[in-house]
ZAMARGU-4260 file (C-alpha; in steps of 0.2 Angstrom, whole numbers, plus 5000, padded with zeros to 4 digits):
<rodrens>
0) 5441/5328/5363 | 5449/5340/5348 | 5459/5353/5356 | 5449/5365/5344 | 5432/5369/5335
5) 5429/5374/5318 | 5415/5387/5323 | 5398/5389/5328 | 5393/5394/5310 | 5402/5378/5304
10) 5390/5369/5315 | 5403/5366/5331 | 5398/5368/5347 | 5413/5374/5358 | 5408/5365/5374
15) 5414/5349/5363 | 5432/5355/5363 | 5443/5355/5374 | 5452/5373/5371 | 5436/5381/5372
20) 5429/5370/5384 | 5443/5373/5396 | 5445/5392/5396 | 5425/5394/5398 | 5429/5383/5412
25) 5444/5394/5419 | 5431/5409/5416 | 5417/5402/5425 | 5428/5397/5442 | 5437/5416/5442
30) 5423/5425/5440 | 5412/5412/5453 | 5427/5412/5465 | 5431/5431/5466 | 5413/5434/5470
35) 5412/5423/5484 | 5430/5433/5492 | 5420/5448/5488 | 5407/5443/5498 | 5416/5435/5511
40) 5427/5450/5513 | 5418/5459/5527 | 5420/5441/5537 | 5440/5444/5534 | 5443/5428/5527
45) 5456/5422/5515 | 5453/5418/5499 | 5454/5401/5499 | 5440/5398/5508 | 5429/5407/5493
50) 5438/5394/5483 | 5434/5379/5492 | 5417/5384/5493 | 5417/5389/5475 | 5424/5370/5470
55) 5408/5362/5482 | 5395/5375/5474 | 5403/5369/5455 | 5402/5350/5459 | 5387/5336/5463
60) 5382/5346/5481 | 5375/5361/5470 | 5377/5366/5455 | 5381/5349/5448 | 5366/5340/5453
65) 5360/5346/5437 | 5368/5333/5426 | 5364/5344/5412 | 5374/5357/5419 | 5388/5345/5424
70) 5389/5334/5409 | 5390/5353/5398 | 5402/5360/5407 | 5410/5348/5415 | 5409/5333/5405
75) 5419/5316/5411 | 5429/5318/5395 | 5437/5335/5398 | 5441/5331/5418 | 5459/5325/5413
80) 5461/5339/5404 | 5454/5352/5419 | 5467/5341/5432 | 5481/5342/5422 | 5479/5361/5421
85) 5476/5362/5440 | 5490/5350/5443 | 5502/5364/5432 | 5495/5380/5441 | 5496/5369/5458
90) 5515/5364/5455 | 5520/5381/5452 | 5510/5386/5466 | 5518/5374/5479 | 5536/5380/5473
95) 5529/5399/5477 | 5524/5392/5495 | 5542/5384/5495 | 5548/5403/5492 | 5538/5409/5507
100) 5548/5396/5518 | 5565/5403/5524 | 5576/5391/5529 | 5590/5401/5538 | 5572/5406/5550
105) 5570/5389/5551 | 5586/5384/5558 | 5583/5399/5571 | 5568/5393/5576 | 5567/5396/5595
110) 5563/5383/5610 | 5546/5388/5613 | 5540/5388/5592 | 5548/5371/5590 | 5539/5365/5606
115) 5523/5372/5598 | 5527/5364/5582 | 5530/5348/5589 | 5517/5348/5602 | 5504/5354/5587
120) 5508/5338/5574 | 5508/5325/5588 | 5494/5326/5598 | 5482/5329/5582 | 5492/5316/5575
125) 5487/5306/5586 | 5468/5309/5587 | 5470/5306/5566 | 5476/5288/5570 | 5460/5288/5585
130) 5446/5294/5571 | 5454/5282/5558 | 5450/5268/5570 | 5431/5275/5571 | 5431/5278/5553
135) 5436/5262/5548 | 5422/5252/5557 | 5409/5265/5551 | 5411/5272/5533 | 5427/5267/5527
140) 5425/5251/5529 | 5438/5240/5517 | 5452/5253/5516 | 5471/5249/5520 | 5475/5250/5538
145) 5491/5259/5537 | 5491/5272/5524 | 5474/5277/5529 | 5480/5280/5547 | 5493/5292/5540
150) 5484/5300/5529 | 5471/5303/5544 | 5485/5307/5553 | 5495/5320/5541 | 5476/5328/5537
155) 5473/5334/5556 | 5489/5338/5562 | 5492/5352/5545 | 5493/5369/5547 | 5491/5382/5531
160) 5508/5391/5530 | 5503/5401/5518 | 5486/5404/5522 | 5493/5410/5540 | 5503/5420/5533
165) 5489/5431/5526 | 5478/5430/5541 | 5495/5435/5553 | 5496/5448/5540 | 5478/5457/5539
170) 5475/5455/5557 | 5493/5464/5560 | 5500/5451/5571 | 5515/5444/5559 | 5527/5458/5565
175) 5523/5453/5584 | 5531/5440/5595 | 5515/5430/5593 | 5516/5431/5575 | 5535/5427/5574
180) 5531/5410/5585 | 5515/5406/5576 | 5526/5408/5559 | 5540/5400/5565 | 5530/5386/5570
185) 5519/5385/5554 | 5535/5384/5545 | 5541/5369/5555 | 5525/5361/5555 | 5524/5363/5535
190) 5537/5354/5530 | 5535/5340/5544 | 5516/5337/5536 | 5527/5336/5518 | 5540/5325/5524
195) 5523/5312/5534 | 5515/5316/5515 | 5528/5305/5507 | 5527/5292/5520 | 5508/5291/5516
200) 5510/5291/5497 | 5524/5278/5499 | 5514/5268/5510 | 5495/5270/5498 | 5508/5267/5482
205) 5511/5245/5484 | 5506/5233/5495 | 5526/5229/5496 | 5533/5236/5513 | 5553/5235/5501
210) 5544/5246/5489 | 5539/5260/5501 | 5557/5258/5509 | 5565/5261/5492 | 5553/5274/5488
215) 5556/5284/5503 | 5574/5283/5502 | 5574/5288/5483 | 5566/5305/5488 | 5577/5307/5504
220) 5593/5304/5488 | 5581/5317/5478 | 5582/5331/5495 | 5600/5328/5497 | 5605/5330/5478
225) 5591/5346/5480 | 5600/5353/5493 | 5619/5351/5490 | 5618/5353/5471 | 5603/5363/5465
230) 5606/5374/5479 | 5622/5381/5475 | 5616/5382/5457 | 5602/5392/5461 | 5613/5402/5472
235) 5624/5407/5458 | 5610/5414/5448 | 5604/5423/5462 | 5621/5432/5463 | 5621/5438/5448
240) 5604/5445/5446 | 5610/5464/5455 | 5597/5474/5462 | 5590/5487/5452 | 5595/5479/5435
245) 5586/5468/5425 | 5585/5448/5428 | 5590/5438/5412 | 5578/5430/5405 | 5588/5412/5403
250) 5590/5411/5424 | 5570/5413/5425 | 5568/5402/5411 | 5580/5387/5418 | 5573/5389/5436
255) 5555/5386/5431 | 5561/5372/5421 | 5569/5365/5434 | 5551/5366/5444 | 5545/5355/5432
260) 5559/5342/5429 | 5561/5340/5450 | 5541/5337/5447 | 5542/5324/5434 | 5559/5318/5445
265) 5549/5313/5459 | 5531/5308/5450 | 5544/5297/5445 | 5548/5292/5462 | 5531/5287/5467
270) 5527/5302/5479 | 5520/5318/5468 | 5525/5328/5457 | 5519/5344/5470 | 5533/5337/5480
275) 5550/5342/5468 | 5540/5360/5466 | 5538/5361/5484 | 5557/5358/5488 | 5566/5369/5475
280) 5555/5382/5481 | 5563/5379/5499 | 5580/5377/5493 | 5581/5393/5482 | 5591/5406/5493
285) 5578/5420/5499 | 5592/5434/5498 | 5593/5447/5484 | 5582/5452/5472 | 5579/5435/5464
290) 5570/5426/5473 | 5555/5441/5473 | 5556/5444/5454 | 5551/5424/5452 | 5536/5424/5461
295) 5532/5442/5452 | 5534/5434/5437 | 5525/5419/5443 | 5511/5423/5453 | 5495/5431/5444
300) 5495/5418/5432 | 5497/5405/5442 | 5487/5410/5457 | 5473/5420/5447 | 5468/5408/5434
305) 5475/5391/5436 | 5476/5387/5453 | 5457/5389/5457 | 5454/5376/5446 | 5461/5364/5454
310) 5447/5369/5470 | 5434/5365/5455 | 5442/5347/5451 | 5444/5343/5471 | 5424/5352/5473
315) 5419/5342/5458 | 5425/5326/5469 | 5415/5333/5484 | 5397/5329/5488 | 5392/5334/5502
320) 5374/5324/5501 | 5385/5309/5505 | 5384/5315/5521 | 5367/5311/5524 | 5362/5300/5539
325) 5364/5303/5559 | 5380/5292/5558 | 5389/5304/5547 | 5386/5321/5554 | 5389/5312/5571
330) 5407/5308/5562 | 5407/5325/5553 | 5407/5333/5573 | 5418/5321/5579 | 5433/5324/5566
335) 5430/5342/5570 | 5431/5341/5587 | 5446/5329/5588 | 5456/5341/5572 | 5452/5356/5585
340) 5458/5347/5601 | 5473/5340/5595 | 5479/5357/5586 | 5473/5370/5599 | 5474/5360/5614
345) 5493/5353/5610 | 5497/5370/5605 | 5491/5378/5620 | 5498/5366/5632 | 5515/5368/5625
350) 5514/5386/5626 | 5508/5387/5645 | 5523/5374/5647 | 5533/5389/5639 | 5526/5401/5649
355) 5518/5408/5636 | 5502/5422/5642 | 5486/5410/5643 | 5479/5424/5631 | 5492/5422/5616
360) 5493/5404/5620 | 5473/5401/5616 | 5477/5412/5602 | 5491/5402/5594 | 5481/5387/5598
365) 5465/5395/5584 | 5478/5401/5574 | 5487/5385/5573 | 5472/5376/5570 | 5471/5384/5550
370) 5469/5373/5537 | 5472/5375/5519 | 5478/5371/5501 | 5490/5358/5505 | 5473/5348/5517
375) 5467/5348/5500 | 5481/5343/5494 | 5482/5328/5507 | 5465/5325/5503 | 5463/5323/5486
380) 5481/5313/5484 | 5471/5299/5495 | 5456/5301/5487 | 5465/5297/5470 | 5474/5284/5477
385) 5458/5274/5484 | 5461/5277/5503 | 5448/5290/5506 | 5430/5285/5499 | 5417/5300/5493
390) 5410/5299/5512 | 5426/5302/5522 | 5434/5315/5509 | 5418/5324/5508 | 5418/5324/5531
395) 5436/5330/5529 | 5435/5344/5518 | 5420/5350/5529 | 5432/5349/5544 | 5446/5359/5534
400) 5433/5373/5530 | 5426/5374/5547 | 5441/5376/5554 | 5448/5389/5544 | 5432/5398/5543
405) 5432/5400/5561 | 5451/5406/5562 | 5450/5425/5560 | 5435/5430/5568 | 5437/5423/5585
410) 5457/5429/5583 | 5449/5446/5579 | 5438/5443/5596 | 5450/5436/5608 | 5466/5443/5605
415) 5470/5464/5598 | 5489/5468/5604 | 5493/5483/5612 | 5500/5500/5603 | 5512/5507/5615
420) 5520/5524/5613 | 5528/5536/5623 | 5520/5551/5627 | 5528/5568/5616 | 5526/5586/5617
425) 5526/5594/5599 | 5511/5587/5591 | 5507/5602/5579 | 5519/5614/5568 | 5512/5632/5577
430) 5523/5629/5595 | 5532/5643/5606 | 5549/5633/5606 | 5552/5636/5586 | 5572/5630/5587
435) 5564/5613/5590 | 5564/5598/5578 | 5551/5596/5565 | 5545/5577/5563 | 5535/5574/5547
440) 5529/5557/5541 | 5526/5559/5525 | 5515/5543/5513 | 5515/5543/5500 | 5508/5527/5484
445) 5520/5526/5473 | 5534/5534/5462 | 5520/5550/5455 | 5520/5557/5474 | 5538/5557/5476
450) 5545/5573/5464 | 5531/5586/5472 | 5535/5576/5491 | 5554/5579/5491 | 5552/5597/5482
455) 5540/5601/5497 | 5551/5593/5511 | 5565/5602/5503 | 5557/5617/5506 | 5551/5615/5522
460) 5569/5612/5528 | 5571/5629/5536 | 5586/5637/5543 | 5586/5631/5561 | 5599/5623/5570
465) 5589/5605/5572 | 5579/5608/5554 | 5568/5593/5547 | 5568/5573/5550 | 5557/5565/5539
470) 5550/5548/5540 | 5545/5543/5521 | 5531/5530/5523 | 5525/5519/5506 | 5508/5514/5508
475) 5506/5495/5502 | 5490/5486/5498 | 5490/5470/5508 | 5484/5457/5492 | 5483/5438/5494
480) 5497/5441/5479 | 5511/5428/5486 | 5524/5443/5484 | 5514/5455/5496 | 5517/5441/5509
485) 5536/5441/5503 | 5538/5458/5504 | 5528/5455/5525 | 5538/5440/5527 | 5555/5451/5524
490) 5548/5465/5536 | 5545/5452/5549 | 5563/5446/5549 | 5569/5464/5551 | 5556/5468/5566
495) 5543/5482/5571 | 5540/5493/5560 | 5552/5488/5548 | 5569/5495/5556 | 5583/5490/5551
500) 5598/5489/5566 | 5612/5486/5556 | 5622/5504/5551 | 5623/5502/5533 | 5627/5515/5519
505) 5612/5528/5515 | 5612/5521/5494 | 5620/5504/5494 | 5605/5495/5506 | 5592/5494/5493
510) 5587/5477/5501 | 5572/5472/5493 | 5574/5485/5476 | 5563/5497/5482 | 5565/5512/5469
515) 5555/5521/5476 | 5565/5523/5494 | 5580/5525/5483 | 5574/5544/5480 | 5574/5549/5496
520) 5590/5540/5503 | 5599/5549/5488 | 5587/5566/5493 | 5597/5564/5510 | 5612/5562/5504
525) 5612/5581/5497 | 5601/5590/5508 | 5603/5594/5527 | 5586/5581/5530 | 5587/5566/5539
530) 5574/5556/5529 | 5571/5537/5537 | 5562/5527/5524 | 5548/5514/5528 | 5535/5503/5522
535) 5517/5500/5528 | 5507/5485/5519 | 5490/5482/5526 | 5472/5482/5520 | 5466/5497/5515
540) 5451/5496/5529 | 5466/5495/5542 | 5481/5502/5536 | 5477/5519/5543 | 5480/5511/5561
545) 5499/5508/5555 | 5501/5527/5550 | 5495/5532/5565 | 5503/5522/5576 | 5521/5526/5567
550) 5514/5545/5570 | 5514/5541/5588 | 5530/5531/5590 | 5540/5544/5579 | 5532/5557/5586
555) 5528/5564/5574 | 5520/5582/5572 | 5514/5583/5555 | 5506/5568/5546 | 5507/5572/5525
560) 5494/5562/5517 | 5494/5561/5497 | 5477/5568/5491 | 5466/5553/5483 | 5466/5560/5467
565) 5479/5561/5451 | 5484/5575/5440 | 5479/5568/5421 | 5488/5577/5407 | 5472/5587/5403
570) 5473/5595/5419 | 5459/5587/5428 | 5460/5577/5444 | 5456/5559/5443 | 5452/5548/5456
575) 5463/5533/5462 | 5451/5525/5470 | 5437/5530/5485 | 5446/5517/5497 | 5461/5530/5501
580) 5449/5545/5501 | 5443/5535/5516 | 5461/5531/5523 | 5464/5549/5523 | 5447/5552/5532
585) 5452/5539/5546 | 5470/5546/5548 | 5461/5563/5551 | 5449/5556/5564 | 5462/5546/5574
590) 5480/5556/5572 | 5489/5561/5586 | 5497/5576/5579 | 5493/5587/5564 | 5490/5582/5548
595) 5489/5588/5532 | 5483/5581/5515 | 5493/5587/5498 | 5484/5590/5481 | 5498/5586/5468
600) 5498/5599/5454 | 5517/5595/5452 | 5526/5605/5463 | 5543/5611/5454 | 5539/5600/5441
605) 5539/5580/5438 | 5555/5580/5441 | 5567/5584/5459 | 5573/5601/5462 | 5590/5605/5468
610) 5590/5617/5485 | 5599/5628/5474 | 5587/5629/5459 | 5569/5632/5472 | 5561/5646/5469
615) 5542/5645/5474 | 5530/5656/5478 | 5517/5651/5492 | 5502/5657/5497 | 5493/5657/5513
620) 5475/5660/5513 | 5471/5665/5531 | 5452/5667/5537 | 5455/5662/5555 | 5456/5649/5567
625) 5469/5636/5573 | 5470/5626/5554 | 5473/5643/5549 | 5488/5648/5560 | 5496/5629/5558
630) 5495/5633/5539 | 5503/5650/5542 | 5516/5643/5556 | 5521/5631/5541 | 5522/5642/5529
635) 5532/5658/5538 | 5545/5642/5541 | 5545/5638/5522 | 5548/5655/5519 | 5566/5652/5528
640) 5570/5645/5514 | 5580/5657/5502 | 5569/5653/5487 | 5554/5653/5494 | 5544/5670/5493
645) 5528/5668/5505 | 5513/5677/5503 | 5499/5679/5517 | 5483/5684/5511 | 5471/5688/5527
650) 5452/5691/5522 | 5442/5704/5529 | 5425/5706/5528 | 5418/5724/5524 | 5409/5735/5537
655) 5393/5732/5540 | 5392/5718/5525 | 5386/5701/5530 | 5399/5690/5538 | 5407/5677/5528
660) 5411/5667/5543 | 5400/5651/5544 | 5407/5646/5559 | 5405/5655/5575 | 5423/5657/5586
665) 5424/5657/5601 | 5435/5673/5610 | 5450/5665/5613 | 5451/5660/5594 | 5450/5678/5588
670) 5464/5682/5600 | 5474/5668/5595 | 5473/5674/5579 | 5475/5695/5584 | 5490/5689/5591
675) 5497/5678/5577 | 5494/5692/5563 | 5501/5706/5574 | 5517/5697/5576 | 5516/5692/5556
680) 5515/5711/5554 | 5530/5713/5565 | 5540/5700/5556 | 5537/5708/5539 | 5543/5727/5545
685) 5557/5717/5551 | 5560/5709/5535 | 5574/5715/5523 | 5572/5703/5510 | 5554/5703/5505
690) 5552/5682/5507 | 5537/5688/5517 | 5522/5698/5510 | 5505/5702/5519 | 5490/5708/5510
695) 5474/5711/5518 | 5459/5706/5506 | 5443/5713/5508 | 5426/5700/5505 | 5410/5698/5510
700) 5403/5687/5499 | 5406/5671/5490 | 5410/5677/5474 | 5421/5690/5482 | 5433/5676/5490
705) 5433/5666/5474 | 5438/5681/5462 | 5450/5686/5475 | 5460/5667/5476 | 5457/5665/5456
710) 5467/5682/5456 | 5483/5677/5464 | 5496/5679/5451 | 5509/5665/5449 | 5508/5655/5464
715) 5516/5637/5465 | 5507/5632/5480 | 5493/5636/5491 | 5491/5633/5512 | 5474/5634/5517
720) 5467/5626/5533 | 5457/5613/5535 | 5442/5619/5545 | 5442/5636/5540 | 5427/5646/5547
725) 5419/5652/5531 | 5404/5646/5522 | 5408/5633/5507 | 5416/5640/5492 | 5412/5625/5480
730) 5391/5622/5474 | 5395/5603/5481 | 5409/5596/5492 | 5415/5580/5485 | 5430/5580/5498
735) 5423/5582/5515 | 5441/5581/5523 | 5448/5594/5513 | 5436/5608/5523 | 5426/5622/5513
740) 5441/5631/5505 | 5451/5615/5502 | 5437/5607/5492 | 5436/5622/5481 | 5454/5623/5479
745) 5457/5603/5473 | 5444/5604/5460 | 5449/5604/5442 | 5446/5622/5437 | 5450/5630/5452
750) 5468/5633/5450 | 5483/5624/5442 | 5495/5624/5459 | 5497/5611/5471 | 5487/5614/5486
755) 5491/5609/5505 | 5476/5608/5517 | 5483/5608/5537 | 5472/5601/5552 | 5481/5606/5567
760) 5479/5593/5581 | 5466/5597/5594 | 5469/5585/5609 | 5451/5587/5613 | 5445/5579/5599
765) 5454/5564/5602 | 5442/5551/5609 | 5447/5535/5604 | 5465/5536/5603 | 5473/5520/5594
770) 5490/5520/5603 | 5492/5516/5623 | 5503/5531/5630 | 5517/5521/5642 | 5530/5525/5649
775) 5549/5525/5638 | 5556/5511/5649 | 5540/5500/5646 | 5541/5500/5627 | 5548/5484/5619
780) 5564/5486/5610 | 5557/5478/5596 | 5551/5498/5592 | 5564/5509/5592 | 5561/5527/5592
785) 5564/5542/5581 | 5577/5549/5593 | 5589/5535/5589 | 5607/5538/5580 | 5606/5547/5564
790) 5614/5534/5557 | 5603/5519/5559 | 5588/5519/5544 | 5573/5509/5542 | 5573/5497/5531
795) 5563/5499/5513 | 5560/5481/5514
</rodrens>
């Protein structure tokens, strides 16, 4: 085929060539492949099973039965070009998954994950040998003895690192003990099925048992050379590549070069060219910021357009009508059942030997038993090397879907670890003990939220003896994007919830070049705040479980949420995305303490403000209730602040007039509130310096209320409570958690300050809590509480 066309108007057809060809192709399988994970999301499986599926639906079982369709699209003629493509994305890939695999872990592997390891690769090994035997007097009838028996072997004993990885992840198990061991072991376990992989190429590769020996030890030379001199190459690169300063482009350059000469060094060999990719990805020193900039640079091309087309070109080598007799679905279930004993059944046997709880130990066993890219990998190197036929490849990619299909949801059924926390008194900001410390986890999405959030810590500081210790929380999307799992996999290595033990200077650990958490360590540095960085990464549905339990186990009394829309220039508020207006709804219904969402109109600016240089003036728009009397608890403590003036405005309906109240209190709320605006009045007489102002606004209607907040003079930022009892200011409430006034107040012509909307916590309300309450001494030391050193930090990844 010409690479290029001349035109449909010159009378071209583009199918004919094989550059148009190939990106209608790439188009067809992204846009096919991300519609099935779409559709498969609410099963929480990984993407690669909507790829594999994706493949099958492209070749002969579906799509491809219709030859017209196949012989358009995916003509014989443009298949080497499609595979070579594939074979490029899938070498790049591999030295990604190499990234992943750590091996300073490695060598730390404990006793009981090296037991499971080994215990998980032998015994399905040696069913693979068992159904090889079966196989061979059934279907497969003519094949070579010995590689096909490894090859059986290597495919039933595999488990996906990578695709465990984001299964560990979403289901919030990688930072556990059962997470660590079932990475750990997957770790070990991956590069055992690599090292049986090049036996069984060796072995399909000559008929000459001197060949496979010189073959072998040819590729144990290329590891050594790999390992004491690329290594300390690669190292040297890393070294100098600081963090927070650019990489050089030559050092990105050279190592993705060397990718693909260690590939064309050992297809040279004789055992795949994925092989070189996959061990200069494991030798490349994980430390710095290195490492994470290459598979940033790497990843969404590579992952996002050309590695699902190498689940086409092993789909379009699958047809599933091969299995089509009693025999074969007879052999279909027994592969199955003899991939599941072998992996759960050696896994869990190892682990009850380790005295591992019967629970996490039929857990590991599932978990162990995922398959993957590499299977696929396994699979199609033996169909391409004529020791699987159509029949046998098509029974064992069935098995490596089944298996890895059914992996999540009966994790998800049989196994939910525990949130512990100790049980805490100050919940909420309105308490009797006011010398006491202020806790505040404060999220926040990225760099836009941290000006306004450090300009409204800052002023929430106080004057009191313990003042303010923030906990500064970056909310991550867990994505199936390899440098999510990096950033996990670091966070793993570093414990629950990403805490850091070593005592290391506020500014110099960066570790992982979060910017962002720079900010607030250099915030800390000049203020009287305590501020303790974290990270959170999770899936949006789940990642309010993480803020919540952090909450608790920091207890916490005040959880800052960043409202889920945006300032644009033109002054109106632009959503980020429904998906965190639900996060902040979830936080609200399951939050052990009070929380409060922020409405960034730029509080001092876009830009940090110096305790020196604050001067803001706040309003409190009080109607009653307990939102109410947090939002004015929090703001009589801003008003310690000497540049803060505070301003109280307390609406009163006229005499007689219709109330304004929409909800009913009951008495002990109107003398809550009697007795909180009787000592405000006392406080202001008592006042000399006039940080404290109360007005009494008289409204009964609507309209009055709206003129009379539209009337405020300059005001930099409003506290109103959440569940105010008045009727709804705005015609329609977009923003359900914001309450009647806090709705009015975030929409785009309302006003131009930031607005703060406060729920205090109602213990009453909490139903389903999310956290166990234990005692101290029961918590594991894996989660460290707030109350530790001020010196120790947690880790910004």
């Amino acid at each position: 085929m010409k690479a290029t066309s001349n035109g449909f108007f010159q009378g071209d057809s583009p199918v004919e060539f094989a550059l148009p060809l190939a990106i209608l192709q790439i188009c067809l399988v992204v846009v096919l492949t991300r519609t099935l994970a779409f559709l498969l999301r609410p099963l929480h499986q990984p993407r690669v099973i909507a790829e594999v599926i994706g493949g099958i639906l492209l070749g002969p079982s579906a799509l491809g039965r219709n030859k017209a369709f196949l012989n358009a699209i995916f003509p014989k003629q443009s298949l080497t070009v499609l595979d070579t493509l594939a074979n490029i994305g899938l070498l790049f890939f591999l030295f990604l998954v190499g990234l992943e695999i750590d091996l300073n872990s490695l060598r730390r592997t404990g006793k009981s994950a090296l037991s499971i390891a080994v215990a998980g690769i032998s015994l399905p090994f040696l069913l693979g040998i068992g159904t090889s035997v079966v196989l061979r007097n059934t279907i497969a009838d003519g094949v070579r003895g010995a590689p096909f028996l490894v090859f059986m072997g290597v495919a039933l004993s595999i488990t996906a690192f990578p695709v465990l990885a984001r299964i560990l992840a979403e289901l919030k198990l990688l930072t556990t003990d059962l997470g660590r061991m079932a990475m750990s072991a997957a770790a070990v376990n991956d590069v055992a099925a690599w090292i049986l992989l090049a036996l069984a190429i060796a072995l399909s590769g000559s008929r000459s048992p001197l060949v496979s020996l010189w073959v072998l030890l040819t590729a144990a030379a290329f590891v050594a050379i790999a390992a004491f001199i690329l290594r300390p190459l690669l190292a040297r690169m890393a070294r100098h590549s600081l963090e927070g300063e650019p990489v050089k482009e030559v050092y990105i350059c050279a190592t993705l070069t060397t990718v693909l000469a260690a590939g064309f060094i050992t297809d040279t060999i004789g055992i795949h060219a994925l092989f070189g990719a996959f061990v200069v990805g494991i030798v490349m020193p994980k430390e710095g910021p290195f490492a994470g900039i290459l598979i940033e640079k790497v990843e969404d091309l590579i992952s996002g357009l050309f590695l699902p087309l190498y689940f086409v070109s092993s789909g379009l080598k699958t047809n599933v009508a091969t299995i089509s007799n009693g025999t074969s679905w007879a052999l279909l279930v027994l592969v199955i059942f003899n991939a599941c004993l072998g992996k759960i059944g050696g896994t869990i046997l190892a682990s009850l030997i380790m005295k591992v709880p019967i629970r996490e130990a039929l857990t590991l066993g599932f978990l162990m038993n995922t398959k993957g890219l590499v299977e696929l990998i396994v699979l199609n190197i033996g169909k391409d090397r004529k020791v699987l036929n159509d029949e046998t490849f098509a029974i064992m990619v069935m098995m490596a879907l089944f298996t890895t299909f059914i992996t999540t949801p009966i994790v998800m059924g049989i196994y939910k670890p525990a949130r512990k926390a100790a049980p805490y008194k100050h919940r909420k900001i309105e308490r009797a003990d006011t010398e006491s410390e202020l806790r505040i986890l404060a999220c926040f999405h990225g760099s836009r939220n941290i000006p306004t959030l450090i300009n409204l810590i800052e002023s929430s500081r106080g004057t009191r003896r313990r003042g303010v210790t923030v906990y500064a929380m970056h909310l991550m999307e867990l994505s199936e994007r390899p440098s999510a799992i990096f950033m996990v996999h670091k966070a793993r290595r570093n414990g629950l919830p990403f805490w850091n033990k070593k005592k290391e200077s506020a500014i110099g650990n960066t570790n992982g070049g979060d910017q962002l958490v720079i900010a607030f360590q250099a915030y800390q540095q000049l203020s009287h705040v305590t501020v303790r960085p974290m990270t959170a990464i999770s899936d949006l549905h789940t990642i309010h479980e993480d803020v919540v339990t952090s909450a608790h186990q920091k207890r916490a009394a005040l959880i800052l949420l960043p409202f889920h829309k945006a300032l644009l220039v033109d002054g109106f508020m632009e959503s980020i995305g429904n998906e965190y207006q639900h996060v902040n709804q979830r936080v609200l219904h399951y939050a052990p303490c009070s929380v409060a969402i922020l409405v960034d109109r730029g509080l001092g600016g876009s830009t940090q403000v110096s305790a020196s240089e604050v001067s803001y003036s706040v309003t409190v728009l009080f109607f009653g209730g307990s939102d109410d009397r947090e939002a004015l608890a929090y703001g009589l403590r801003m008003a310690e602040h000497p540049g803060i003036i505070l301003t109280v405005l307390c609406f009163v309906q006229p005499p007689g007039s219709p109330s304004f109240i929409n909800i009913q209190m009951g008495t002990d709320q109107l003398s809550n509130d009697n007795e909180c605006i009787a000592r405000l009045r006392e406080r202001v007489a008592a006042s000399t310096n006039g940080s404290v102002r109360f007005e009494e606004k008289v409204a009964g209607k609507k309209e009055e209320i709206v003129s009379v907040i539209k009337g405020v003079g300059r005001c930099n930022l409003f506290l109103v409570g959440q569940r105010a009892p008045v009727m709804p200011l705005a015609d329609r409430i977009d923003c359900p958690e914001l309450g009647p006034v806090g709705s009015f107040m975030a929409a785009s012509n309302s006003t131009a300050a930031s607005v703060l909307v406060i729920r205090q916590h109602d213990p009453s309300a909490m139903t389903t809590p999310l956290v166990e309450e234990v005692a101290e001494d029961a918590l594991s030391p894996d989660t460290p509480h707030a109350g530790g050193s001020g010196h120790d930090e947690f880790n910004p990844l």
